[in-house]
BAGU-7559 format. One record per residue (C-alpha): x, y, z; residue in one letter. Coordinates in pm, 1 decimal, always signed. Example, Ala and Ser with C-alpha at 12.3 -4.5 7.8 and 13.67 -1.06 7.14 Angstrom:
2
(site (+1230.0,-450.0,+780.0),"a"),
(site (+1367.0,-106.0,+714.0),"s"),
REM end
This chain:
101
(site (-1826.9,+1873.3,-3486.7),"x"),
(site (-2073.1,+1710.0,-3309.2),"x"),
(site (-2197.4,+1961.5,-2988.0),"x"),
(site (-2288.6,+1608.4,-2765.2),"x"),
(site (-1984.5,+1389.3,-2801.0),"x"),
(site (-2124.9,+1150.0,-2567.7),"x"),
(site (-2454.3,+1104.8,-2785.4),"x"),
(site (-2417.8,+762.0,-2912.0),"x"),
(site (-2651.9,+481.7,-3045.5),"x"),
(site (-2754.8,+221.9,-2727.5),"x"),
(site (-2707.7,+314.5,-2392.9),"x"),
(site (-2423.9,+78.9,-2306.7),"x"),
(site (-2228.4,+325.7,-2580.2),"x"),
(site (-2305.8,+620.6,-2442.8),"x"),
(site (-2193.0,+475.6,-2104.7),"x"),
(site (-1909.1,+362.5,-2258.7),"x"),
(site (-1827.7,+703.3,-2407.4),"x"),
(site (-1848.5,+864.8,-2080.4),"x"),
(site (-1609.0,+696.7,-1902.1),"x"),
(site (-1323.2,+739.8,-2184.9),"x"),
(site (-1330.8,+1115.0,-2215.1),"x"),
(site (-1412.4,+1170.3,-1780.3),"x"),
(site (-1110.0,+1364.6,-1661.2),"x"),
(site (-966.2,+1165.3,-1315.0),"x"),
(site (-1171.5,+1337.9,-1031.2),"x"),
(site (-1064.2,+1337.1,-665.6),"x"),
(site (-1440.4,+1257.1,-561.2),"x"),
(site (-1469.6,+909.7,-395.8),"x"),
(site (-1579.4,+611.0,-620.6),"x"),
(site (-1960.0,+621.8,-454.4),"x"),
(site (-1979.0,+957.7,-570.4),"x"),
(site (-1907.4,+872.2,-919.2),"x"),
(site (-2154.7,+559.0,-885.5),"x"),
(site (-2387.1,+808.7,-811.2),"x"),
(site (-2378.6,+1030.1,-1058.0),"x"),
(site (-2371.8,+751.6,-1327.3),"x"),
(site (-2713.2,+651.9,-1171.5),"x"),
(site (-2820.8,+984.9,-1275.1),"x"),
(site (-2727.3,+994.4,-1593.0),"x"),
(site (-2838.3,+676.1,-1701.6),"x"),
(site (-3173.3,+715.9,-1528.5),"x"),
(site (-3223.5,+1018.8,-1752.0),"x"),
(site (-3093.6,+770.2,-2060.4),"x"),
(site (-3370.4,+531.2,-1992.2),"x"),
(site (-3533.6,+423.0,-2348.7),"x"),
(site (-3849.6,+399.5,-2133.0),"x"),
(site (-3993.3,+726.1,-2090.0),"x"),
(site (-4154.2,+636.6,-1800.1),"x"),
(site (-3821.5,+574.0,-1597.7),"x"),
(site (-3680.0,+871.4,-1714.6),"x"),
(site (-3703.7,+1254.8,-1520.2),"x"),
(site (-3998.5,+1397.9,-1573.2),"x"),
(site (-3836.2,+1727.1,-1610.1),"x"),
(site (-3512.6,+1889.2,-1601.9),"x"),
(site (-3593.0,+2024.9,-1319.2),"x"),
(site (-3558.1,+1697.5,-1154.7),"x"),
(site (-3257.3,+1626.6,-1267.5),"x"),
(site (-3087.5,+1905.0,-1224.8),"x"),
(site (-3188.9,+1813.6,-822.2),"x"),
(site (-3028.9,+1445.9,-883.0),"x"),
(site (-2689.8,+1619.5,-987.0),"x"),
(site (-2681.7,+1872.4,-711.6),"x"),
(site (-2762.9,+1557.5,-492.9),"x"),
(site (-2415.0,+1415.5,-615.4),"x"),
(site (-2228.0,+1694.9,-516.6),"x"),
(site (-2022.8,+1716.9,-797.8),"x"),
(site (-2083.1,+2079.2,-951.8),"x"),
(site (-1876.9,+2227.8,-1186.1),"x"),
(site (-1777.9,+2642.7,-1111.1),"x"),
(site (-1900.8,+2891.8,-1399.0),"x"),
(site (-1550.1,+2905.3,-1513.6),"x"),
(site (-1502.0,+2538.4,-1548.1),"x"),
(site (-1862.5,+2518.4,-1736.8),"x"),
(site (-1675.1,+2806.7,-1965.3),"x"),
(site (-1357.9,+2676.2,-2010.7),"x"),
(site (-1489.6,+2327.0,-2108.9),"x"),
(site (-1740.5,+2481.5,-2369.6),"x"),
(site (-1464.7,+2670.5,-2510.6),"x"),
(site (-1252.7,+2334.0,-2555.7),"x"),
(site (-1594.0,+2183.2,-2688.9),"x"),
(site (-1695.9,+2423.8,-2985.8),"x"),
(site (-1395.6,+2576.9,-3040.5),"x"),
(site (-1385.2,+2537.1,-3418.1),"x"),
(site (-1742.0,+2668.7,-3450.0),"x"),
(site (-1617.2,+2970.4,-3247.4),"x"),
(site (-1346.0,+3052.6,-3463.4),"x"),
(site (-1534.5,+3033.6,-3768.2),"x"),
(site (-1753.7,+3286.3,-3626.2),"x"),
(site (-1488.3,+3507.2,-3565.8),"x"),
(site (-1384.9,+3469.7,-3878.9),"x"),
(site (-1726.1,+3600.7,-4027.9),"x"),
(site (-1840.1,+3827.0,-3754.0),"x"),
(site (-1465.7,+4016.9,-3699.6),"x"),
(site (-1741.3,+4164.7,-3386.0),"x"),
(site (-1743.6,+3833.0,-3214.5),"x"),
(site (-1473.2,+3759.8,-2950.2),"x"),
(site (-1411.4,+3405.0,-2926.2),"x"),
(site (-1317.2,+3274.8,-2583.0),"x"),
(site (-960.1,+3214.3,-2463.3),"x"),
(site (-882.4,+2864.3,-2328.2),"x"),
(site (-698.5,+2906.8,-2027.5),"x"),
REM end
């Protein structure tokens, strides 16, 4: 399972990608444009029109104001890798996978 589904050869794929698996939001339509600029600034092939650091980015999606709450960030990484969770649990009877909601 691949941990980035959105990873995908040329930008315009990756774009592409993005939109499919995007969940509706209630945030206006410029917000969205927004925080497509964002990401595809930090896709640039060109390193030099890229973020410098992540630092910097992390700034351009706070500018957005679309943040996602500690339980959404969990909830979605449990949806994301939940077959490598489970076969952990199945090896390490210690480890508690999470529970999707």
């Amino acid at each position: 399972m691949n941990p980035f589904p959105f990873t995908r050869a040329a930008k315009l794929e990756t774009q592409k990608g993005m939109r499919k698996s995007r969940k509706v939001c209630q945030k206006s339509s410029l917000t969205l444009l927004a925080l497509d600029a964002v990401v595809l600034f930090g896709l640039a092939r060109d390193r030099s029109q890229r973020f410098t650091t992540a630092r910097q980015m992390a700034q351009a999606l706070d500018a957005t104001g679309l943040s996602a709450s500690a339980r959404e960030i969990g909830q979605w990484l449990c949806e994301l890798c939940r077959d490598s969770l489970e076969e952990r649990a199945q090896r390490d009877k210690t480890f508690r996978p999470c529970v999707p909601e």
